[in-house]
N, C-alpha and C positions, 0 to 999 in steps of 0.2 A: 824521495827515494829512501827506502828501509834498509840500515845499513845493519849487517848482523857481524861479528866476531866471533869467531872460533879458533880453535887449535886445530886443527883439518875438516878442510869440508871434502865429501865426495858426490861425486858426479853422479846419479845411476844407481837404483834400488834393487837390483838384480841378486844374484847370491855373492857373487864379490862383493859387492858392495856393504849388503844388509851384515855380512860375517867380518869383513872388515869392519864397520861401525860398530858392531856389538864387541868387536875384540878389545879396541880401542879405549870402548865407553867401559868395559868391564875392566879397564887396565887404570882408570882416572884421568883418560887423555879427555879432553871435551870436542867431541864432532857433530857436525851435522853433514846427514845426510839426503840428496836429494833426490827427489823421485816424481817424473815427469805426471804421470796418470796418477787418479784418485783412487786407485786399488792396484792389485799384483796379479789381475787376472787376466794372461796372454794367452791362447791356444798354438802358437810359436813357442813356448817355455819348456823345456823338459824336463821329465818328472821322475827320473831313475836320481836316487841318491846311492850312494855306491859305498863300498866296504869302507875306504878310506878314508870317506866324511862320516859316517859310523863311529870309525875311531876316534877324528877329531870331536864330535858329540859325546862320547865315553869321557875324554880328557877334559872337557868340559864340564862334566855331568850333567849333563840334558840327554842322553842317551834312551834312559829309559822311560822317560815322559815323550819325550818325542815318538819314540816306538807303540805310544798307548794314541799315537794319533792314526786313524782309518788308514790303510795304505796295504798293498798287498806285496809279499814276498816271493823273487824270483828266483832261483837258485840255479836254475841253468837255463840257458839260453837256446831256444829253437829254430830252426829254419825251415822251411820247404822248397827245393829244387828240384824244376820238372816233376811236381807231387811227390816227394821222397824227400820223408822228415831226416833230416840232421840235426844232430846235437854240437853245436859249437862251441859252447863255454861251460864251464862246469865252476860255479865260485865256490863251491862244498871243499872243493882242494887246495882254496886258498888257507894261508895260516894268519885268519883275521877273527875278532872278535864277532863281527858279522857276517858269516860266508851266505850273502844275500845280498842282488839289489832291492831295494826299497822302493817299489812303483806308488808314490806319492804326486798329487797337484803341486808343480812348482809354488803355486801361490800358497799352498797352506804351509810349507815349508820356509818360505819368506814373513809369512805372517807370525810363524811359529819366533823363528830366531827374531824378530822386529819386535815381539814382545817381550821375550828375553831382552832386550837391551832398553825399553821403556821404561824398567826398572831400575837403570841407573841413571843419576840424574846430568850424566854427564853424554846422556843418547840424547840426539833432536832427531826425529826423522821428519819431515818438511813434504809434505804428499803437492802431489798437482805442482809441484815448482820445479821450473824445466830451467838446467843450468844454459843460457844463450852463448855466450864469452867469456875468455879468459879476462882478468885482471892483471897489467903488468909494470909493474914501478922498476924503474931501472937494471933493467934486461931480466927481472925475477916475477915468477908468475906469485901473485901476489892475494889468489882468488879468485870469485865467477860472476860473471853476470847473471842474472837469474829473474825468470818473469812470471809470476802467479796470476793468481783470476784477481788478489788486491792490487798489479802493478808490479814495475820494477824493482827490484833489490840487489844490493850486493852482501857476497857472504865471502868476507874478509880472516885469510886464515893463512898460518906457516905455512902449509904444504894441504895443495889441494891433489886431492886423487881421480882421475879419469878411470871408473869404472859405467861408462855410459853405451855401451855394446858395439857392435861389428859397426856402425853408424857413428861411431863417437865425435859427439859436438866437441870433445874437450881435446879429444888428438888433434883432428883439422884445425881447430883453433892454435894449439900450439903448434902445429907445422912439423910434428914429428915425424920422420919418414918411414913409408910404409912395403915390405915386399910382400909381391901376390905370388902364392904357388899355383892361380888357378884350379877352377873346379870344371869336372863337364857335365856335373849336373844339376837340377833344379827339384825342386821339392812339392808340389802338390797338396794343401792341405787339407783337412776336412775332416766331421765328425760324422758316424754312423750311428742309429740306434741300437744299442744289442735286443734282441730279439728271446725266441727261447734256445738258443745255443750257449752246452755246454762248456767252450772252451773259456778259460778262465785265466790266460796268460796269453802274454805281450809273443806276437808275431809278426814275422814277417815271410812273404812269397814272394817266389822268382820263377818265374816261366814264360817262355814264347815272348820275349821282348820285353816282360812288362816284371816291375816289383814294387810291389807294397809293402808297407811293416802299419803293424796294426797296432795302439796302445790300449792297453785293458781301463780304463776310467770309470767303470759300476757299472752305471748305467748306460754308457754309450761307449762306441770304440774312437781313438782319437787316430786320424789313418793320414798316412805320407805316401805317397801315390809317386817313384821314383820317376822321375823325366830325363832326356837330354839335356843339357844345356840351352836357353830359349827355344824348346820343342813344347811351349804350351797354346803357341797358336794355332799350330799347325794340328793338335787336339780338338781346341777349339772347334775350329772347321770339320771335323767329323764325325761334331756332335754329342750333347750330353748322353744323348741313349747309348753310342757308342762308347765311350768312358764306362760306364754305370756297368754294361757286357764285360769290359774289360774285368771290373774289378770281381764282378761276380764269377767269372770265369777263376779268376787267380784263388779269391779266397770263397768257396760254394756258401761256407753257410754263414753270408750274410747277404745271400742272394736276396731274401727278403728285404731285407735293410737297404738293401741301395735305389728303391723309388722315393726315399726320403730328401734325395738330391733332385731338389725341382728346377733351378736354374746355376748357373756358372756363380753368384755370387754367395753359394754357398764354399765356393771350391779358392783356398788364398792358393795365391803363388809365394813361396820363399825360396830367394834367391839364394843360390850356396855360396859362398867363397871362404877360399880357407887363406889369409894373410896375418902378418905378424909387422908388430916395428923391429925396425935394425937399434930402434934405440928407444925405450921405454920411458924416458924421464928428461928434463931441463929442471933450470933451475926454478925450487918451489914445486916441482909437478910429477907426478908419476901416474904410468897409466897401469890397472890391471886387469886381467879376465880377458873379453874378447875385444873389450876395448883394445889393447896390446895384441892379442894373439885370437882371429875370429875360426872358429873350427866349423869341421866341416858334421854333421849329422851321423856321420858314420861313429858306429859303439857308443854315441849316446854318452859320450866325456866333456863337451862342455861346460856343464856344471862342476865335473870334478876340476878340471883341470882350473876353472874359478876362484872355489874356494880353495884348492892350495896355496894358490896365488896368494889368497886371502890372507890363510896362516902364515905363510913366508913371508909376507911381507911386517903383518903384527909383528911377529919374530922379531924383526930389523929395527921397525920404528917405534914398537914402545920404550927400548931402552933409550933409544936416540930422544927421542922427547923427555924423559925421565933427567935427560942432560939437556944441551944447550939446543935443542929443536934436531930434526933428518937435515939432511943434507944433501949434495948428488953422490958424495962417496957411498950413504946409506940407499939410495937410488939403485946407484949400479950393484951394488949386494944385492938387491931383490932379481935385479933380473939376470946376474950372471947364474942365482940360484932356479930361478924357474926358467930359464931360456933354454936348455937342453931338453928335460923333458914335454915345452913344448915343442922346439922342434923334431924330436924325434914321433911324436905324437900324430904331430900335420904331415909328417914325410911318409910313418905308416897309412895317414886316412888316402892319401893322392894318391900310393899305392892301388889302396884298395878300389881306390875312385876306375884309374886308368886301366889295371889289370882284371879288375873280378867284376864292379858295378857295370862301366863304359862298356864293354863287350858282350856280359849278359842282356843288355839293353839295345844291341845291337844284331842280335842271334834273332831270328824267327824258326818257327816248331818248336819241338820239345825239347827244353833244355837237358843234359844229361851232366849228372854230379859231378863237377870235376876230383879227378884224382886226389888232390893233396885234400878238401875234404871230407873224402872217403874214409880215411886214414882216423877221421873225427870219431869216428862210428865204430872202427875198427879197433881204433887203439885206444882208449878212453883217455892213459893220463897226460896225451896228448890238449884234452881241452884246459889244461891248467896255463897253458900260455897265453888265449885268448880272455881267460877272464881274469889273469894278471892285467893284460892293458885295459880290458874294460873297466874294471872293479877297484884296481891299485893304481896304476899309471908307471909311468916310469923312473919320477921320485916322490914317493907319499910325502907328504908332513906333517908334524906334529907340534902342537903345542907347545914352547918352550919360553910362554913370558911366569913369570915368577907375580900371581894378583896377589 
């Protein structure tokens, strides 16, 4: 068995993870990081980078090479209800150096930052090695178990990080306890081809029970097809043709586009849940991203809310390591710092889940705008609140280790 040593290994190649290792490796800490598959290419991933990872890229300076990477600029956020466009977010009225989401491939984005940290010689990134178990020497997590295509390893380190997703090998493993707020809904996934239609930004429709949102990707549209909570059987049974109506019905011109779906195994199911731990860390271990806190698809902040994690936590552990190794006092620093804005984050999404998504999904005919989004349309500087939570969150972070 290949025994490796490090100063932090992490769990999960994700953006927590890739932004915490490069933070790390760019600080003189030595990690490795691991990453189950042999590329970063998921059609689950999301591809919105948002104003406040912008800024962390600026403080970095990667900002403007990163922006020389293909990716298209959003700057306000659309809807259609019962066919009647709304305008929900406006990031133009944020006061950020990017007032734009950045519609990028999660993976070029991972691949981008995984290069940046190649360059220091204190980055491992370890592809295809899927962390199995914790390491634990008296009552301290001590490391992981880890199994490649050469065989078993262990990758032996101060302070291992569970950044391994809403699935986390490394939470269950260490037994850290988890609350569920519950979702009641499920996600539909599947790619379209774009056709000769002009629209050139990320959407989403709601009408007559059913909603879609649509991701712009070049050449094909990346589509989330909103369901009940386990109502994909019950789909199932009423038939592909039946689906394919639906969606052409919601959104017309990609009427064309949807005999591209020949069978049901073109169409994933992802399951939603939005849960958090009561407690983020033991000794040796800290978890972050959705490892810690799984979000729910709504506004599209999972990745933000990731990488701040990311930031906040560099913040804490480079100077800790800088001295005598983290600790759980530096533990619970990370998560009393990010524990608020994610709760407040998951309590807005359940909201949104129970009051606006659950009932529009619920309604048959024509759906009619409701009021308070009226007021979208009506009152413009009214969209600066929506694309504060989408775009900023509810505590940004910043860079503040001294390389």
């Amino acid at each position: 068995m290949e025994t490796v040593q490090t100063r932090c290994c992490i769990a999960g190649g994700g953006p927590a993870g890739i932004m915490l290792g490069y933070l790390l490796a760019r600080s003189g800490i030595d990690v490795v990081v691991l990453e189950k598959w042999s590329d970063f290419f998921r059609d689950f991933r999301g591809d919105t980078i948002h104003p406040s990872t912008m800024d962390v890229l600026h403080e970095l300076g990667l900002l403007d090479e990163f922006l020389r990477l293909p990716h298209d600029e959003t700057r306000q956020l659309k809807g259609y209800i019962g066919g009647e466009e709304i305008t929900l977010a406006d990031f133009t009225r944020l006061k950020v150096r990017c007032p734009f989401i950045a519609f990028i491939p999660q993976w070029d984005f991972l691949n981008f930052i995984s290069a940046k940290g190649k360059t220091f010689a204190t980055f491992h990134l370890m592809m295809e090695t899927e962390a199995t178990d914790i390491i634990v020497e008296n009552g301290r997590v001590a490391g992981v178990r880890a199994k490649n295509k050469q065989g078993a390893s262990e990758i032996r380190a101060e302070l291992t990080v569970g950044a391994d997703g809403r699935d986390s090998t490394i939470r269950e493993k260490a037994g850290l306890p988890v609350a569920d707020y519950g979702a009641p809904i499920d996600v539909l996934w599947f790619r379209l081809p774009r056709r000769d239609d002009r629209t050139k930004q990320s959407l989403g429709y709601i009408d007559d029970g059913k909603f879609v949102v649509m991701l712009d990707r070049g050449d094909y549209w990346q589509c989330g097809f909103i369901i009940a909570k386990g109502g994909f059987d019950a789909i199932k049974e009423r038939g592909l043709e039946s689906f394919k109506n639906d969606i052409a019905a919601l959104a017309p011109f990609v009427s064309s586009a949807v005999g591209a779906l020949m069978d049901w195994e073109q169409v994933k199911l992802l399951s939603v849940c939005v849960d958090h731990l009561t407690r983020w860390y033991r000794e040796g271990l800290l978890c972050i991203g959705d490892a810690a806190h799984a979000m729910s698809p709504v506004g599209g902040v999972g990745i933000n809310l990731a990488i701040q994690d990311a930031v906040a936590a560099a913040n804490v552990l480079v100077p800790a390591f800088r001295r005598n190794g983290p600790a759980n006092a530096e533990f619970q620093k990370v998560q009393k710092r990010r524990e608020f804005p994610t709760s407040a984050t998951q309590r807005l999404q359940v909201f949104v889940h129970r009051r606006v998504i659950a009932p529009a999904l619920a309604r048959r005919g024509r759906l009619r705008v409701p009021w308070l989004l009226r007021f979208f349309n009506l009152i413009p500087a009214l969209r600066w609140f929506p694309a504060r939570f989408v775009g900023i969150g509810f505590r940004p972070e910043h860079v503040r280790i001294d390389f």
